[in-house]
LUMRO-353536 format. One record per residue (C-alpha): residue number from 1; residue in one letter; x, y, z. Coordinates in nm, 2 decimals, decimal comma. Each point is the difference from the previous one (the first is absolute). Example, Ala and Ser with C-alpha at 12.3 -4.5 7.8 and 13.67 -1.06 7.14 Angstrom:
<recs>
<rec><tiza>1</tiza><minu>a</minu><u>1,23</u><v>-0,45</v><w>0,78</w></rec>
<rec><tiza>2</tiza><minu>s</minu><u>0,14</u><v>0,34</v><w>-0,07</w></rec>
</recs>
This chain:
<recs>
<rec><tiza>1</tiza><minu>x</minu><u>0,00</u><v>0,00</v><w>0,00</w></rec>
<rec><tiza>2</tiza><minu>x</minu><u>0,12</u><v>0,35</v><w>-0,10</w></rec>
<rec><tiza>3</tiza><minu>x</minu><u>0,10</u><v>0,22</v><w>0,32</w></rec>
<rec><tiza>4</tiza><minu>x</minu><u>-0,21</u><v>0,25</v><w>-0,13</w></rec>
<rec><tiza>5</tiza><minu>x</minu><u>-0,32</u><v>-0,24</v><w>0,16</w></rec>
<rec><tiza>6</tiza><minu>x</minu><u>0,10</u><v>0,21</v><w>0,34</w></rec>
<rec><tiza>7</tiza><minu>x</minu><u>0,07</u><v>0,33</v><w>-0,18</w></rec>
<rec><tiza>8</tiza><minu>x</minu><u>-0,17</u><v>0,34</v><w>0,10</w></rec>
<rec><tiza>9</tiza><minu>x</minu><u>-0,22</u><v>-0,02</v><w>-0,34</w></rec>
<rec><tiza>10</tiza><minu>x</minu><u>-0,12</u><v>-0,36</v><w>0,06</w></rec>
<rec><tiza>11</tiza><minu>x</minu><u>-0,10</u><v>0,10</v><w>0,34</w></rec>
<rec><tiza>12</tiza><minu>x</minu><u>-0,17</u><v>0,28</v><w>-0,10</w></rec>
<rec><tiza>13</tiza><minu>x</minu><u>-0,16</u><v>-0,23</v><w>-0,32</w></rec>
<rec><tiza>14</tiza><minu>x</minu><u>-0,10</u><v>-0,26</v><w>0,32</w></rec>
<rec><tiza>15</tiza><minu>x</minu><u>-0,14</u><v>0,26</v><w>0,24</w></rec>
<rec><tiza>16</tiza><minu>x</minu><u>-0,24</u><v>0,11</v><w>-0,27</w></rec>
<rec><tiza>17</tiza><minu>x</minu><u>-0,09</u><v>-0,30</v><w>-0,14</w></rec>
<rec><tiza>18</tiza><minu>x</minu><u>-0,10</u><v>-0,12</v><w>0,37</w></rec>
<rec><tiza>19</tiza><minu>x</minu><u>-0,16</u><v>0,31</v><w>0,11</w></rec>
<rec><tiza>20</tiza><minu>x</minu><u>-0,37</u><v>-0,04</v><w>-0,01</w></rec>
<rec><tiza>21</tiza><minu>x</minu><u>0,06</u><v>-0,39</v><w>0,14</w></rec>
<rec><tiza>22</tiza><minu>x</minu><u>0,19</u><v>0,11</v><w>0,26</w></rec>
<rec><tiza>23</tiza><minu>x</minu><u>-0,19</u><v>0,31</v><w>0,10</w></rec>
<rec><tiza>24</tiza><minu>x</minu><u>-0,35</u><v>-0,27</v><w>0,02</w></rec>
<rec><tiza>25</tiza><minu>x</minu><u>0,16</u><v>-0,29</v><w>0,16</w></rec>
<rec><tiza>26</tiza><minu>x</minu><u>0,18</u><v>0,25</v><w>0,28</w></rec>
<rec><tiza>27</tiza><minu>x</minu><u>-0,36</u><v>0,07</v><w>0,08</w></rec>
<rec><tiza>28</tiza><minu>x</minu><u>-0,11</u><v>-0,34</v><w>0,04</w></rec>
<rec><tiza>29</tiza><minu>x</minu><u>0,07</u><v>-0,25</v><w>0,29</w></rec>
<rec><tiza>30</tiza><minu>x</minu><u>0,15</u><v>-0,29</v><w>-0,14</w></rec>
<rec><tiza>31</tiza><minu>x</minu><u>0,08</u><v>-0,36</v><w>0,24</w></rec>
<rec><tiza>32</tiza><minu>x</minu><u>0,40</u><v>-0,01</v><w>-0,10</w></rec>
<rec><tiza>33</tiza><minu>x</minu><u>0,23</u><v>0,18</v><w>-0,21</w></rec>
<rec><tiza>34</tiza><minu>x</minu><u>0,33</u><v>-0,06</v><w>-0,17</w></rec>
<rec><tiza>35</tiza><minu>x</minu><u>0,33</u><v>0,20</v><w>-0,04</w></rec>
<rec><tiza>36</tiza><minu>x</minu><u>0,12</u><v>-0,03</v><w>-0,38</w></rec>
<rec><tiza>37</tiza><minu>x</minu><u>0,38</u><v>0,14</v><w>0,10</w></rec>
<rec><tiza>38</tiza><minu>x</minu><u>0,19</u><v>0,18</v><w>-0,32</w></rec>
<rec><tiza>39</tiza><minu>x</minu><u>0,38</u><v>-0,06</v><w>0,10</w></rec>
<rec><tiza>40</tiza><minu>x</minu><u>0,34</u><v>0,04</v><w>-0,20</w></rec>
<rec><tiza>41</tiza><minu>x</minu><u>0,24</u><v>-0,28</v><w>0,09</w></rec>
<rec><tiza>42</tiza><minu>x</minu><u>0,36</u><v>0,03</v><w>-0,10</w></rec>
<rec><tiza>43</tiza><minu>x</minu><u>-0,15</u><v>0,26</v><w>-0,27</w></rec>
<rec><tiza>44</tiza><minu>x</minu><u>-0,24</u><v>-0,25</v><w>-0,09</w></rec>
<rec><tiza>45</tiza><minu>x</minu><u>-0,37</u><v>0,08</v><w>0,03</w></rec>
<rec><tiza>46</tiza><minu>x</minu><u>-0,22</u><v>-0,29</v><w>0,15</w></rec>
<rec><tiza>47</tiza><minu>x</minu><u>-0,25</u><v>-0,08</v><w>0,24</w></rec>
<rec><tiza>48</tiza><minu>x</minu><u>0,01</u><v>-0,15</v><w>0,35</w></rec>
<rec><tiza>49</tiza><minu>x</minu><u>-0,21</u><v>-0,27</v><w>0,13</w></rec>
<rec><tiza>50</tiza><minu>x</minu><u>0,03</u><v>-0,22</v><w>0,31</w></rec>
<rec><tiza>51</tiza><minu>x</minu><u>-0,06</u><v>-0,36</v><w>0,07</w></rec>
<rec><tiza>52</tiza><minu>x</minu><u>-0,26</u><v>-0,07</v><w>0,28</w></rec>
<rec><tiza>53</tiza><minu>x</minu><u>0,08</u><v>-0,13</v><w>0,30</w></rec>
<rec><tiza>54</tiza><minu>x</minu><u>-0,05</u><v>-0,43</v><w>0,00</w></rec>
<rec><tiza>55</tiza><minu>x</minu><u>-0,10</u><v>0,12</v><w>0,35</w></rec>
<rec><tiza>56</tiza><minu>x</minu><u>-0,32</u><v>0,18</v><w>-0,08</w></rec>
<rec><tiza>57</tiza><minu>x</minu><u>-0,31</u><v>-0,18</v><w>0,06</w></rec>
<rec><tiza>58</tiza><minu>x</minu><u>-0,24</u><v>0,00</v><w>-0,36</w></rec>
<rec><tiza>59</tiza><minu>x</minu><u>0,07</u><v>-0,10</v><w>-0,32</w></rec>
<rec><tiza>60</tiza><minu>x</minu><u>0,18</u><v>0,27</v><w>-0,11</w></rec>
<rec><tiza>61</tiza><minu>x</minu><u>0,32</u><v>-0,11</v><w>0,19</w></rec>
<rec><tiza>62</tiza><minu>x</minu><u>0,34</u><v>-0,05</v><w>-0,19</w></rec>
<rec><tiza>63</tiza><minu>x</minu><u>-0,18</u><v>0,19</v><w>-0,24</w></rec>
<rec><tiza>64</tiza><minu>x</minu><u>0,21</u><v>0,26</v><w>-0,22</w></rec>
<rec><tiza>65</tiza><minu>x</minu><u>-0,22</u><v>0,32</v><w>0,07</w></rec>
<rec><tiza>66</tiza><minu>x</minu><u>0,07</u><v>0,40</v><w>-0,05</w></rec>
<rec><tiza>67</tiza><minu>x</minu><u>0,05</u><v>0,17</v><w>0,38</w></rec>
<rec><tiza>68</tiza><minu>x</minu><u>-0,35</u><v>0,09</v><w>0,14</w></rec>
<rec><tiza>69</tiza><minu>x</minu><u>-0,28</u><v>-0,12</v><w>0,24</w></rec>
<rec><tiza>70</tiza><minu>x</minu><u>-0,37</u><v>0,02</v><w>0,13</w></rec>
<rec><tiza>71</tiza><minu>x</minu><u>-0,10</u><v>0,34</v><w>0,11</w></rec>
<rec><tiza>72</tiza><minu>x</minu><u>-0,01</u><v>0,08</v><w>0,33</w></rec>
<rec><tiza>73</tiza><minu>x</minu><u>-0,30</u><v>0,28</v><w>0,15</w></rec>
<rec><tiza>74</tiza><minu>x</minu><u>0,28</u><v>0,27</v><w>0,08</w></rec>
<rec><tiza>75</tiza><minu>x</minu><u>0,10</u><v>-0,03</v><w>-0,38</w></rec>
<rec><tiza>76</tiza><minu>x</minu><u>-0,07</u><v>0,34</v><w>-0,19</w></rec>
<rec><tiza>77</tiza><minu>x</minu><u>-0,11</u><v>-0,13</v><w>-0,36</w></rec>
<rec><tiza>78</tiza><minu>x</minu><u>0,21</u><v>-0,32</v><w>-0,16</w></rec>
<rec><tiza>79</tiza><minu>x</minu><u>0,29</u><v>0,18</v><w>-0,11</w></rec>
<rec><tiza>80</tiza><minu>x</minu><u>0,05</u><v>0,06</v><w>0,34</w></rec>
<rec><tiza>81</tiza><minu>x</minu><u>-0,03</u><v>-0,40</v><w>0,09</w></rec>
<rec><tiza>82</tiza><minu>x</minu><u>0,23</u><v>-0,06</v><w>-0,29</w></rec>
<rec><tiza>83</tiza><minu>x</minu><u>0,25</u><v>0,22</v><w>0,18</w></rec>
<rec><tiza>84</tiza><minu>x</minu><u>-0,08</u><v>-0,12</v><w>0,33</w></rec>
<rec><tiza>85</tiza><minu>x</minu><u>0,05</u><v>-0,35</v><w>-0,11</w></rec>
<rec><tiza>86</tiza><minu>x</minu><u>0,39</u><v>0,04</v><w>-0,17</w></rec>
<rec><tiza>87</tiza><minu>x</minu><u>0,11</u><v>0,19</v><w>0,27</w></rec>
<rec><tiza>88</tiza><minu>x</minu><u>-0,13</u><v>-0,29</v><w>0,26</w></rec>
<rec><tiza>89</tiza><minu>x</minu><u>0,13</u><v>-0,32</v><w>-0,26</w></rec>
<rec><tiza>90</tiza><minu>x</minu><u>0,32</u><v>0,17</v><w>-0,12</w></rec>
<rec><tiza>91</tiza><minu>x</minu><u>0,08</u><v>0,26</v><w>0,20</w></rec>
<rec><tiza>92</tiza><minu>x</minu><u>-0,01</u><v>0,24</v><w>-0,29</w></rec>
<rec><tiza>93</tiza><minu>x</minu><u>-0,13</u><v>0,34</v><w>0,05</w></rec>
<rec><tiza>94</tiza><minu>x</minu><u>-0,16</u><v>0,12</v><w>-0,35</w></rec>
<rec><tiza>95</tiza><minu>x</minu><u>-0,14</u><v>0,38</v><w>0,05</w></rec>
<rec><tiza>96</tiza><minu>x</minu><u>-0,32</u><v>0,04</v><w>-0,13</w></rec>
<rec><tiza>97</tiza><minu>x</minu><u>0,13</u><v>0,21</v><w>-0,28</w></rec>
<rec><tiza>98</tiza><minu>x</minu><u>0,22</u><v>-0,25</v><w>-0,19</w></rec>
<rec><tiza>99</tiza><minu>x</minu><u>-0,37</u><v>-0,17</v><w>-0,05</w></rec>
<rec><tiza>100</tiza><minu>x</minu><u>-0,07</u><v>0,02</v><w>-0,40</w></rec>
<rec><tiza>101</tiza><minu>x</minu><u>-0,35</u><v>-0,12</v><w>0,04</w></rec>
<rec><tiza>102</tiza><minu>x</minu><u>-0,26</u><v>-0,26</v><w>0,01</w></rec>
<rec><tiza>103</tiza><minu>x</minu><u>-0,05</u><v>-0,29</v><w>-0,17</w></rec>
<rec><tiza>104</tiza><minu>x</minu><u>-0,34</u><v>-0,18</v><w>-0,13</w></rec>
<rec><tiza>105</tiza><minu>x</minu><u>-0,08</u><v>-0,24</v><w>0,29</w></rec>
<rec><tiza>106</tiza><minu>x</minu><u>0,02</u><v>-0,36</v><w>0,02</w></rec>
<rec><tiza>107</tiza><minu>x</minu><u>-0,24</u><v>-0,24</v><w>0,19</w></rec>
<rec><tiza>108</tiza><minu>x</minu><u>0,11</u><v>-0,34</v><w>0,16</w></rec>
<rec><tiza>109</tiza><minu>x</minu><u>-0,22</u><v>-0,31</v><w>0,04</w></rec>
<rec><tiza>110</tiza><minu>x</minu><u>-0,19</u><v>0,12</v><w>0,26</w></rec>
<rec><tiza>111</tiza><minu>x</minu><u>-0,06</u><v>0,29</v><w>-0,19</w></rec>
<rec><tiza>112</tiza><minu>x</minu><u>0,17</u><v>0,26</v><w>0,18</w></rec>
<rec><tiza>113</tiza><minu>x</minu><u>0,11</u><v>0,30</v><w>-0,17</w></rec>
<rec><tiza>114</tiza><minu>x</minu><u>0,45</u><v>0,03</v><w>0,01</w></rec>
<rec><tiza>115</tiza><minu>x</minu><u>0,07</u><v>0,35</v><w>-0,08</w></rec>
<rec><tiza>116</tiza><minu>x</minu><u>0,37</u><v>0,03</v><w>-0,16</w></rec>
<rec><tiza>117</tiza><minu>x</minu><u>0,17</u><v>0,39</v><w>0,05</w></rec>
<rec><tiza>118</tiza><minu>x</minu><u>0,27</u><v>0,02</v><w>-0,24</w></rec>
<rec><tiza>119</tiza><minu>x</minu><u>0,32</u><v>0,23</v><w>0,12</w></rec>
<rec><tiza>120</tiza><minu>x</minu><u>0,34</u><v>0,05</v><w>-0,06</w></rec>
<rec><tiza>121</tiza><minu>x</minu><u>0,27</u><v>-0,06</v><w>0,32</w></rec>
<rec><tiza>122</tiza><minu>x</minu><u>0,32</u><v>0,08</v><w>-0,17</w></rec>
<rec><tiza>123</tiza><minu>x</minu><u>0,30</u><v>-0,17</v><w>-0,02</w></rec>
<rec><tiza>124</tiza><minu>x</minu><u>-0,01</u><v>-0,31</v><w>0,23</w></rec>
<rec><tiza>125</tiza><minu>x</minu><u>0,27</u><v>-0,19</v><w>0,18</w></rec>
<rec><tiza>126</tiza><minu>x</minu><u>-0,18</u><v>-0,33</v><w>0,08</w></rec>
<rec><tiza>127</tiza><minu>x</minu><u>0,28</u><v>-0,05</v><w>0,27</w></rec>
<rec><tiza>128</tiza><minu>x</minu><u>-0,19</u><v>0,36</v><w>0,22</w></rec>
<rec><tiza>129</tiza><minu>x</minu><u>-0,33</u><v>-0,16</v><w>0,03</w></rec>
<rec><tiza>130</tiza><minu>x</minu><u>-0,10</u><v>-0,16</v><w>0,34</w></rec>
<rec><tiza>131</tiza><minu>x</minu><u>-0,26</u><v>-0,26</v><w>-0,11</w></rec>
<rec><tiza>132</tiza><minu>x</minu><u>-0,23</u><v>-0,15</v><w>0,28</w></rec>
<rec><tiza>133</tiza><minu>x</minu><u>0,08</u><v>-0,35</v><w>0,04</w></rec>
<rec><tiza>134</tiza><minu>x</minu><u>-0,35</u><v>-0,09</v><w>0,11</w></rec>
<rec><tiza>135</tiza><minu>x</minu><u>-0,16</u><v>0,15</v><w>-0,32</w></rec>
<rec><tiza>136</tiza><minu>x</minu><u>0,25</u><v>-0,04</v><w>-0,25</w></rec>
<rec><tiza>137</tiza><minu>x</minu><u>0,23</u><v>-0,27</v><w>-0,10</w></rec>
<rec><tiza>138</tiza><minu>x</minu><u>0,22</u><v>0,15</v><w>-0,31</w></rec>
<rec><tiza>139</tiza><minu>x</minu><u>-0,01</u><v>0,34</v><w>-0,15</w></rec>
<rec><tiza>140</tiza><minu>x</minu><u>0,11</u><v>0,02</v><w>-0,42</w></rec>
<rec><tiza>141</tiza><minu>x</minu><u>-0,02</u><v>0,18</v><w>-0,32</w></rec>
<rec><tiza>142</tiza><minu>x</minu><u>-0,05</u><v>-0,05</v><w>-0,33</w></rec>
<rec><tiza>143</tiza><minu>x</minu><u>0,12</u><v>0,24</v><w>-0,23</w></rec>
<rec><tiza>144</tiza><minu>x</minu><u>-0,24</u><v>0,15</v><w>-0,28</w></rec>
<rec><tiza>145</tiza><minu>x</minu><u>0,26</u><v>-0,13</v><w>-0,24</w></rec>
<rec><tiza>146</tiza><minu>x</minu><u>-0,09</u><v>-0,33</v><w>0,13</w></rec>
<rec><tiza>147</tiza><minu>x</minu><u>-0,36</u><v>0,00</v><w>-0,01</w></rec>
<rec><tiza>148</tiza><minu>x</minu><u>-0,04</u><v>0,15</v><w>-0,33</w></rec>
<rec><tiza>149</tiza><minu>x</minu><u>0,20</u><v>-0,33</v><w>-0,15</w></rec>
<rec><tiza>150</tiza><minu>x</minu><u>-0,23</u><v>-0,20</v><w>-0,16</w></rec>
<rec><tiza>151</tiza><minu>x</minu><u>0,17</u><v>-0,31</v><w>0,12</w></rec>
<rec><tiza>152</tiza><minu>x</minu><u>-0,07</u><v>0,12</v><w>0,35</w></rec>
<rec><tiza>153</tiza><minu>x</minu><u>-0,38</u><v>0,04</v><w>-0,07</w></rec>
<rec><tiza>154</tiza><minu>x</minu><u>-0,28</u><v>-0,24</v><w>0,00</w></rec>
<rec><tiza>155</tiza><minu>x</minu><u>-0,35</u><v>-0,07</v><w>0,14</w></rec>
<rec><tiza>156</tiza><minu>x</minu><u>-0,24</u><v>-0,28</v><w>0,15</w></rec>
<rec><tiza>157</tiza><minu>x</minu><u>-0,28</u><v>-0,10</v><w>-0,10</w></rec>
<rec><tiza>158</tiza><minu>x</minu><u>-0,31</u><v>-0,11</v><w>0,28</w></rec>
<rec><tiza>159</tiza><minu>x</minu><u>-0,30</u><v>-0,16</v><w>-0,06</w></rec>
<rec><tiza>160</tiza><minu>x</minu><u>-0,29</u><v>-0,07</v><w>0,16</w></rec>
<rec><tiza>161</tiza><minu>x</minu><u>-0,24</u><v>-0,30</v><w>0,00</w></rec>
<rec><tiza>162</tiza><minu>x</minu><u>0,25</u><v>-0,19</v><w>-0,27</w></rec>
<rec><tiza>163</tiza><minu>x</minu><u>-0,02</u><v>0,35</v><w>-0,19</w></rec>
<rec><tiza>164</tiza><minu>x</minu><u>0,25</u><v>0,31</v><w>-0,12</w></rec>
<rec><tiza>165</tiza><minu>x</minu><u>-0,13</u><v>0,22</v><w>0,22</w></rec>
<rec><tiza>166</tiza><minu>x</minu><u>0,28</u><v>0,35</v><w>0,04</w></rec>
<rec><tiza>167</tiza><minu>x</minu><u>0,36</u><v>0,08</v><w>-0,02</w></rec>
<rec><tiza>168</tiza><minu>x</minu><u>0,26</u><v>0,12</v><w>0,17</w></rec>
<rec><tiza>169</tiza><minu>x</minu><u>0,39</u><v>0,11</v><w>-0,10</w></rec>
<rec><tiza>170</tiza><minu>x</minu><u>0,28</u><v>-0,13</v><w>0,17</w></rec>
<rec><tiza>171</tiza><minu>x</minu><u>0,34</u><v>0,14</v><w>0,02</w></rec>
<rec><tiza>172</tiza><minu>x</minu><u>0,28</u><v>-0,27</v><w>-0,01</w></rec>
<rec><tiza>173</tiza><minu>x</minu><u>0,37</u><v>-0,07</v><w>0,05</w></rec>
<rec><tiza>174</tiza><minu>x</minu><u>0,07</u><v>0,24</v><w>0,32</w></rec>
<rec><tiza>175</tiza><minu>x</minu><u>0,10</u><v>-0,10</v><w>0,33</w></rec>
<rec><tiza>176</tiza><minu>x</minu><u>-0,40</u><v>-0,11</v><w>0,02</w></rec>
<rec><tiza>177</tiza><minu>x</minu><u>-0,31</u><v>-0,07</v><w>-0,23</w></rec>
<rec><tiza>178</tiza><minu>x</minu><u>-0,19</u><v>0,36</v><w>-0,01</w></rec>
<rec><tiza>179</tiza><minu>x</minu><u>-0,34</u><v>-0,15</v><w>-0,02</w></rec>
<rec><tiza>180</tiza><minu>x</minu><u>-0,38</u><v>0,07</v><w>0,10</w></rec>
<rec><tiza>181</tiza><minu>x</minu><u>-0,12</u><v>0,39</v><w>0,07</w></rec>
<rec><tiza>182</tiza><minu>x</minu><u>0,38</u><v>0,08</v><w>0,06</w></rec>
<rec><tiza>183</tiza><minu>x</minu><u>0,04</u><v>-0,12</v><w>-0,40</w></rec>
<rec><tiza>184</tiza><minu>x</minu><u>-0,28</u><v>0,23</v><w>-0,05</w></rec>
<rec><tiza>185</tiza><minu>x</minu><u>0,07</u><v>0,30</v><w>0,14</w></rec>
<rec><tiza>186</tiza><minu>x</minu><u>0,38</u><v>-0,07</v><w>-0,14</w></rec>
<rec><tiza>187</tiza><minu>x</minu><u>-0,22</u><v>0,01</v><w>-0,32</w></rec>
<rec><tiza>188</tiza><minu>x</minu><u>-0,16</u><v>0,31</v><w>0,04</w></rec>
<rec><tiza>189</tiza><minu>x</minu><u>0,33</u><v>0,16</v><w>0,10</w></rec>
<rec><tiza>190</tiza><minu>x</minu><u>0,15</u><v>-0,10</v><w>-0,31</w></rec>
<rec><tiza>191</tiza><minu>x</minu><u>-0,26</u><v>0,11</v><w>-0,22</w></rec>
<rec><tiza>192</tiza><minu>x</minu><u>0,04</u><v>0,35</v><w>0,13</w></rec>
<rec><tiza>193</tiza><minu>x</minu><u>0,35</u><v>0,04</v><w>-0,02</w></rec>
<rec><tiza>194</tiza><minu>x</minu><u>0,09</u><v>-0,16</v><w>-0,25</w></rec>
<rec><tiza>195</tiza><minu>x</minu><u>-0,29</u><v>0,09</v><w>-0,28</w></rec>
<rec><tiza>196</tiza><minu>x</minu><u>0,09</u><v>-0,19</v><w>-0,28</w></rec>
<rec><tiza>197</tiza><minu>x</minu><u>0,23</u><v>-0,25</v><w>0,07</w></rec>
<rec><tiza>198</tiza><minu>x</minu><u>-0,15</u><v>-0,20</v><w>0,28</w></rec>
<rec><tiza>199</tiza><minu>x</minu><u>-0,27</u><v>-0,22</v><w>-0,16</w></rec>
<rec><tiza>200</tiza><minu>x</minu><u>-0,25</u><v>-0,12</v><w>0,25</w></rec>
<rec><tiza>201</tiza><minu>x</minu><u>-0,19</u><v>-0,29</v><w>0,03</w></rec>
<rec><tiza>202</tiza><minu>x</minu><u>-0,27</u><v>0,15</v><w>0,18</w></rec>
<rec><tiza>203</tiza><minu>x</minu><u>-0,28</u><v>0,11</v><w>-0,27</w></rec>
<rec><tiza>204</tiza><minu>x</minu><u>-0,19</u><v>0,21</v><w>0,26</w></rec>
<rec><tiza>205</tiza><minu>x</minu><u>0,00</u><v>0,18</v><w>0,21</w></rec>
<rec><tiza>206</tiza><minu>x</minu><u>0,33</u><v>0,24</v><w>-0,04</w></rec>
<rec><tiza>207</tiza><minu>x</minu><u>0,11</u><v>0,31</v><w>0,15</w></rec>
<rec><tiza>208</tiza><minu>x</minu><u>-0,03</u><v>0,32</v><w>-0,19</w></rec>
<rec><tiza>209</tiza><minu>x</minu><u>0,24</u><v>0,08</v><w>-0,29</w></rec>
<rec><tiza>210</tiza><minu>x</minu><u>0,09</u><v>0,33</v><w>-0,18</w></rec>
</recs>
């Protein structure tokens, strides 16, 4: 991926793309939210993810997930949670104005809504983050350069009742599978800043272009 991805001009491109979402979905309680974290790694732009705790009870443990939680009453909106939730996983304080925006929502089984805020943290030195043990097993990146290869890219296919039924891309080839909503919100990452190039195997929905 081109540096340019975390340039002044894309940010700007980003924020104004994600406006009108982010203004309506900051106005509306949502059950969790996810942090999408921007970083440069040795000049390299990527993003970060973290491998959940085999610890946690559910089945979302030794899952590869972005940073990010249920909301709690004290929360403001969900960027807020999103925040809340890195700084208490990875001990990485993002101020609320390196947030680009938010992105459409996605809804597990249960149907719960996961609301994912997209923002950029800067360079990162993996080695300065303080991950909690109970929470988080692993954190990694993947570089954009990575997940735009097609080689790296892929997607399952579910059924229901012996029948195609949806979807989903899946990232492949990095330290772990990216699978599941993590894939998806990967995708819609993707498809904003890198119009063009990254191809997605989601038909619908997708996040705003332009």
């Amino acid at each position: 991926m081109r540096p340019h991805c975390l340039s002044a001009e894309s940010e700007q491109r980003c924020r104004r793309l994600l406006a009108e979402t982010t203004a309506r979905l900051r106005a509306r309680p949502a059950a969790a939210a996810v942090l999408v974290p921007l970083c440069l790694v040795s000049g390299a732009p990527a993003l970060l993810y973290t491998l959940r705790s085999s610890r946690l009870a559910g089945r979302h443990q030794g899952d590869v997930s972005f940073p990010g939680g249920k909301r709690e009453p004290a929360d403001r909106d969900v960027v807020h949670t999103a925040l809340r939730e890195t700084q208490e996983e990875l001990g990485l304080a993002v101020a609320e104005e390196r947030v680009w925006g938010i992105l459409q929502p996605v809804y597990d089984q249960s149907k719960n809504a996961v609301v994912p805020v997209l923002a950029s943290v800067g360079p990162l030195d993996l080695q300065s983050l303080r991950p909690n043990s109970e929470e988080v097993d692993e954190v990694f990146v993947l570089p954009m350069d990575h997940l735009l290869q097609k080689q790296n890219q892929g997607y399952t296919n579910f059924c229901q009742g012996g029948h195609f039924s949806y979807r989903l891309p899946v990232f492949l080839h990095g330290p772990h599978r990216v699978w599941g909503l993590t894939a998806v919100i990967t995708e819609f990452t993707l498809q904003l800043l890198a119009p063009g190039i990254y191809k997605p195997f989601l038909v619908s929905p997708k996040p705003p272009s332009g």
